[in-house]
SELUM-851462 format. One record per residue: residue number from 1; residue in one letter; x, y, z of N, C-alpha, C in turn. Coordinates in steps of 0.001 Angstrom, whole numbers, plus 524288, in hexadecimal, padded with zeros to 5 digits. Layout:
BEGIN
<node num="NUM" residuo="A" n_xx="X" n_yy="Y" n_zz="Z" ca_xx="X" ca_yy="Y" ca_zz="Z" c_xx="X" c_yy="Y" c_zz="Z"/>
...
***
This chain:
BEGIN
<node num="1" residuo="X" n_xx="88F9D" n_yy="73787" n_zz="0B7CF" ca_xx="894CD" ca_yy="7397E" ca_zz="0B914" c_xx="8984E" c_yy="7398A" c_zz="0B449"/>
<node num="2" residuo="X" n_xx="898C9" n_yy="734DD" n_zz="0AFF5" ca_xx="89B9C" ca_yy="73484" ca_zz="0AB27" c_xx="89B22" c_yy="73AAA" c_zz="0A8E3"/>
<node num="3" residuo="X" n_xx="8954A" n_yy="73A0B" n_zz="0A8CB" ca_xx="89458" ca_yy="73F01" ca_zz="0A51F" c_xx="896D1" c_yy="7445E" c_zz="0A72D"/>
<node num="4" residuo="X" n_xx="89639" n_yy="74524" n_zz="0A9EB" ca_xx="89878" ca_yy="749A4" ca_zz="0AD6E" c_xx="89F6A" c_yy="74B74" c_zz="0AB13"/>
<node num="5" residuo="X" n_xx="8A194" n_yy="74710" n_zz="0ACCA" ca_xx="8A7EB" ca_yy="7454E" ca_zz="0AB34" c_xx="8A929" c_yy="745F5" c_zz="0A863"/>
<node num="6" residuo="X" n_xx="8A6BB" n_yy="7432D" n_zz="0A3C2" ca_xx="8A467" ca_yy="7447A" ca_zz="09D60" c_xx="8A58A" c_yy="74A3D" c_zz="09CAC"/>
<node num="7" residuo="X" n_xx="8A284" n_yy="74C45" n_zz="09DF9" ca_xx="8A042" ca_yy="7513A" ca_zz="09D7E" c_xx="8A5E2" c_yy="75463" c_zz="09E94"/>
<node num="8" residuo="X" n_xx="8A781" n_yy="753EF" n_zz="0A46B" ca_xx="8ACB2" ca_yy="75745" ca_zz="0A5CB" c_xx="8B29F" c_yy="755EC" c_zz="0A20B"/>
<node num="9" residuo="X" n_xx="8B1BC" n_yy="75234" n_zz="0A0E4" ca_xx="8B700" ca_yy="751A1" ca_zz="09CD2" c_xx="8B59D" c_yy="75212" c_zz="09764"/>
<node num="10" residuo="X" n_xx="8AFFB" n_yy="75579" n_zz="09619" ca_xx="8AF0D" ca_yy="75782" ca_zz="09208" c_xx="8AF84" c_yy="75220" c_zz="08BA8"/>
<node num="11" residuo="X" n_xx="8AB2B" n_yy="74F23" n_zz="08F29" ca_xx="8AA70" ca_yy="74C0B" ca_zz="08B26" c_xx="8A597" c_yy="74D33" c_zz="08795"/>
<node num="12" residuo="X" n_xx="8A4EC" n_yy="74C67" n_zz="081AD" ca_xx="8A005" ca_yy="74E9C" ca_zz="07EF5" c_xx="89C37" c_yy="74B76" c_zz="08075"/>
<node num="13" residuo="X" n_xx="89761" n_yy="74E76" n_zz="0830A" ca_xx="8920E" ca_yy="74CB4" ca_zz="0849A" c_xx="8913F" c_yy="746DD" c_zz="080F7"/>
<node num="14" residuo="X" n_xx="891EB" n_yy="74633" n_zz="07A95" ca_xx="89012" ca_yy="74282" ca_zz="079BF" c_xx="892CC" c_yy="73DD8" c_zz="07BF0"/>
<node num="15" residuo="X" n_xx="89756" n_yy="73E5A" n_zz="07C58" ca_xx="89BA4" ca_yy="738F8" ca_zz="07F7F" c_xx="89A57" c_yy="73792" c_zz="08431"/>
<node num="16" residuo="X" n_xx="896AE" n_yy="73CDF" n_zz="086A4" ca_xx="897DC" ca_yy="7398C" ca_zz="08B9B" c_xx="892D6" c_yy="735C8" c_zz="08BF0"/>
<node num="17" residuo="X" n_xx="88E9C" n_yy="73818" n_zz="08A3E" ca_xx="88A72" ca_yy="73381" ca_zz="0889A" c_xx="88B15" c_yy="72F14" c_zz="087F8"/>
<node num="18" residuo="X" n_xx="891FF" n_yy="72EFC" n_zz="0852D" ca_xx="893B2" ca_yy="728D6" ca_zz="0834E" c_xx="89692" c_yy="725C4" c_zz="0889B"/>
<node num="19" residuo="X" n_xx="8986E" n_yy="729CE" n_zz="08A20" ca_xx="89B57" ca_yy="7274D" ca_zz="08E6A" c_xx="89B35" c_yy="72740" c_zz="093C6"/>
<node num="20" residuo="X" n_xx="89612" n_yy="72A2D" n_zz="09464" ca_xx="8944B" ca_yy="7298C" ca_zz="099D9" c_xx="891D1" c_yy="723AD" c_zz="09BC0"/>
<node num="21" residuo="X" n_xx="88FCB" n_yy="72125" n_zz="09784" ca_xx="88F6E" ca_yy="719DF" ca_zz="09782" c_xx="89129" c_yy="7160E" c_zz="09720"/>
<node num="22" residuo="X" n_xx="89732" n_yy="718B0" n_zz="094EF" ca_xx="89BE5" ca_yy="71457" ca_zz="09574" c_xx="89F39" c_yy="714BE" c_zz="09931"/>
<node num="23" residuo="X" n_xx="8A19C" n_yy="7119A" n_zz="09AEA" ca_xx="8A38C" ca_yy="70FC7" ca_zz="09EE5" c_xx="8A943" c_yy="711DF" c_zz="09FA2"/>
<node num="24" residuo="X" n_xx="8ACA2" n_yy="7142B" n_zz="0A2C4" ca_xx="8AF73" ca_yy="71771" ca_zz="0A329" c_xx="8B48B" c_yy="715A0" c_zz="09F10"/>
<node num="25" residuo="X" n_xx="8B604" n_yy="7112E" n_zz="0A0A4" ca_xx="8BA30" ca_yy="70EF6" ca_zz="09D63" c_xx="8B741" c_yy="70EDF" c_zz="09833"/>
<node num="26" residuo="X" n_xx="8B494" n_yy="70FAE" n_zz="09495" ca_xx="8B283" ca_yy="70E4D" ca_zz="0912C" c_xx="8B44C" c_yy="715DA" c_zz="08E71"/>
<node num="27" residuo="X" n_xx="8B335" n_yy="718E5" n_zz="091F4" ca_xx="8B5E0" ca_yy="71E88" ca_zz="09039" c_xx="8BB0D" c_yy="71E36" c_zz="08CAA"/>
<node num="28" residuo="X" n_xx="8BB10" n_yy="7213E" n_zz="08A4D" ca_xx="8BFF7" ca_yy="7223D" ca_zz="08697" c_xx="8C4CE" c_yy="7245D" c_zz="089D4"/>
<node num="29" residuo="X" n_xx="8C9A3" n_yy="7219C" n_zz="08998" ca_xx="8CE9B" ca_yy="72362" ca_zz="08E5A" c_xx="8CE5A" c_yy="726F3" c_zz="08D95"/>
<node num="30" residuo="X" n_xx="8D0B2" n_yy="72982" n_zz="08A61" ca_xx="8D07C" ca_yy="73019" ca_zz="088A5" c_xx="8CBC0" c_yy="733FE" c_zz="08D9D"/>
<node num="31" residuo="X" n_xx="8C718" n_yy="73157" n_zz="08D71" ca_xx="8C358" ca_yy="73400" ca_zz="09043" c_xx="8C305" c_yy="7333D" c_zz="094DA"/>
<node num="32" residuo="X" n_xx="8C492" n_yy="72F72" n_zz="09602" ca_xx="8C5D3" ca_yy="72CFD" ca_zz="09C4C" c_xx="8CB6D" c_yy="73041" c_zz="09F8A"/>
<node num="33" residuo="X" n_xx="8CED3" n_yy="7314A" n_zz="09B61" ca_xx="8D315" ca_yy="73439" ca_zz="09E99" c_xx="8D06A" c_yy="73896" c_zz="09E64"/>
<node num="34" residuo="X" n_xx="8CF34" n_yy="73A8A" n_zz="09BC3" ca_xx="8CDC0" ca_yy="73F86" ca_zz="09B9B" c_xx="8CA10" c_yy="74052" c_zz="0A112"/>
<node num="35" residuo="X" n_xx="8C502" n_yy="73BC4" n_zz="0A1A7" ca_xx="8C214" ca_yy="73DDA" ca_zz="0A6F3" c_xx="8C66E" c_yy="73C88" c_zz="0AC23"/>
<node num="36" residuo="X" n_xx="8CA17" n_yy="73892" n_zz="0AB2E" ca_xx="8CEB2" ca_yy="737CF" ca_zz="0B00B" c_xx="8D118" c_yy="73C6F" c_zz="0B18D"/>
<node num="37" residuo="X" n_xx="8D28A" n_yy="74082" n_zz="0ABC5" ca_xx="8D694" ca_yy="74403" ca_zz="0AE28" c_xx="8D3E1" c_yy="7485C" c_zz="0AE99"/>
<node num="38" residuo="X" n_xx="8CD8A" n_yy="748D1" n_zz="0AEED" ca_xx="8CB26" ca_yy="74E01" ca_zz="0ADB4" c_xx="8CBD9" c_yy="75059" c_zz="0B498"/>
<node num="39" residuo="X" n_xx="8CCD9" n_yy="74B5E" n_zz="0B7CE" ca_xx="8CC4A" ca_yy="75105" ca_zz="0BCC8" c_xx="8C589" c_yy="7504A" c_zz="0C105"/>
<node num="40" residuo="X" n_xx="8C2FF" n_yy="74CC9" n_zz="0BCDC" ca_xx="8BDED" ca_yy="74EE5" ca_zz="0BE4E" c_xx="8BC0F" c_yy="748A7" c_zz="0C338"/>
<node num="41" residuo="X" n_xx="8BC4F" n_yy="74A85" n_zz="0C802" ca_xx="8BA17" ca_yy="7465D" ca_zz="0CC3D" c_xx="8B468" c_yy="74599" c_zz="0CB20"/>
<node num="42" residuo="X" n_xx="8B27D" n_yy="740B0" n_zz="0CE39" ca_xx="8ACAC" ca_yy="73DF9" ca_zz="0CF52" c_xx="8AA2B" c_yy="7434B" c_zz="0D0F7"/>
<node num="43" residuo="X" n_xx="8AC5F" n_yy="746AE" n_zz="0D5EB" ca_xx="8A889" ca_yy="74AD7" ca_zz="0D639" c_xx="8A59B" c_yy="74E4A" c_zz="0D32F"/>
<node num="44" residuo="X" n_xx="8A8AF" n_yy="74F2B" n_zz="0CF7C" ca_xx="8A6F2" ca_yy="751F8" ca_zz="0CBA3" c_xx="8A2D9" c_yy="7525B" c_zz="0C83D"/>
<node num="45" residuo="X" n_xx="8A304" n_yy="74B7A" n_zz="0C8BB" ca_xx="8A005" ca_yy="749C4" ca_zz="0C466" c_xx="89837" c_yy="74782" c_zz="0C7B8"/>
<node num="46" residuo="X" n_xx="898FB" n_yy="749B2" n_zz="0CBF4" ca_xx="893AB" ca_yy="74726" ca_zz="0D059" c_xx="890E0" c_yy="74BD6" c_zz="0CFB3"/>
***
């Protein structure tokens, strides 16, 4: 599901490799608002 998310808020393929194994708070704020304000629900991402 990370990856997916990743993907819709147009993160570069190699990052998300990095950050699909760390732990959400461990994300960079900057990138975390960004998936908060993208819009994009759990459905989306199933």
């Amino acid at each position: 599901q990370r990856g997916k998310l990743l993907t819709k808020v147009h993160v570069p393929e190699d990052q998300i490799i990095e950050l699909v194994n760390k732990k959400y708070m461990e994300i960079p704020a900057a990138l975390r608002y960004e998936i908060e304000t993208s819009g994009i629900d759990k459905k989306e991402l199933q």
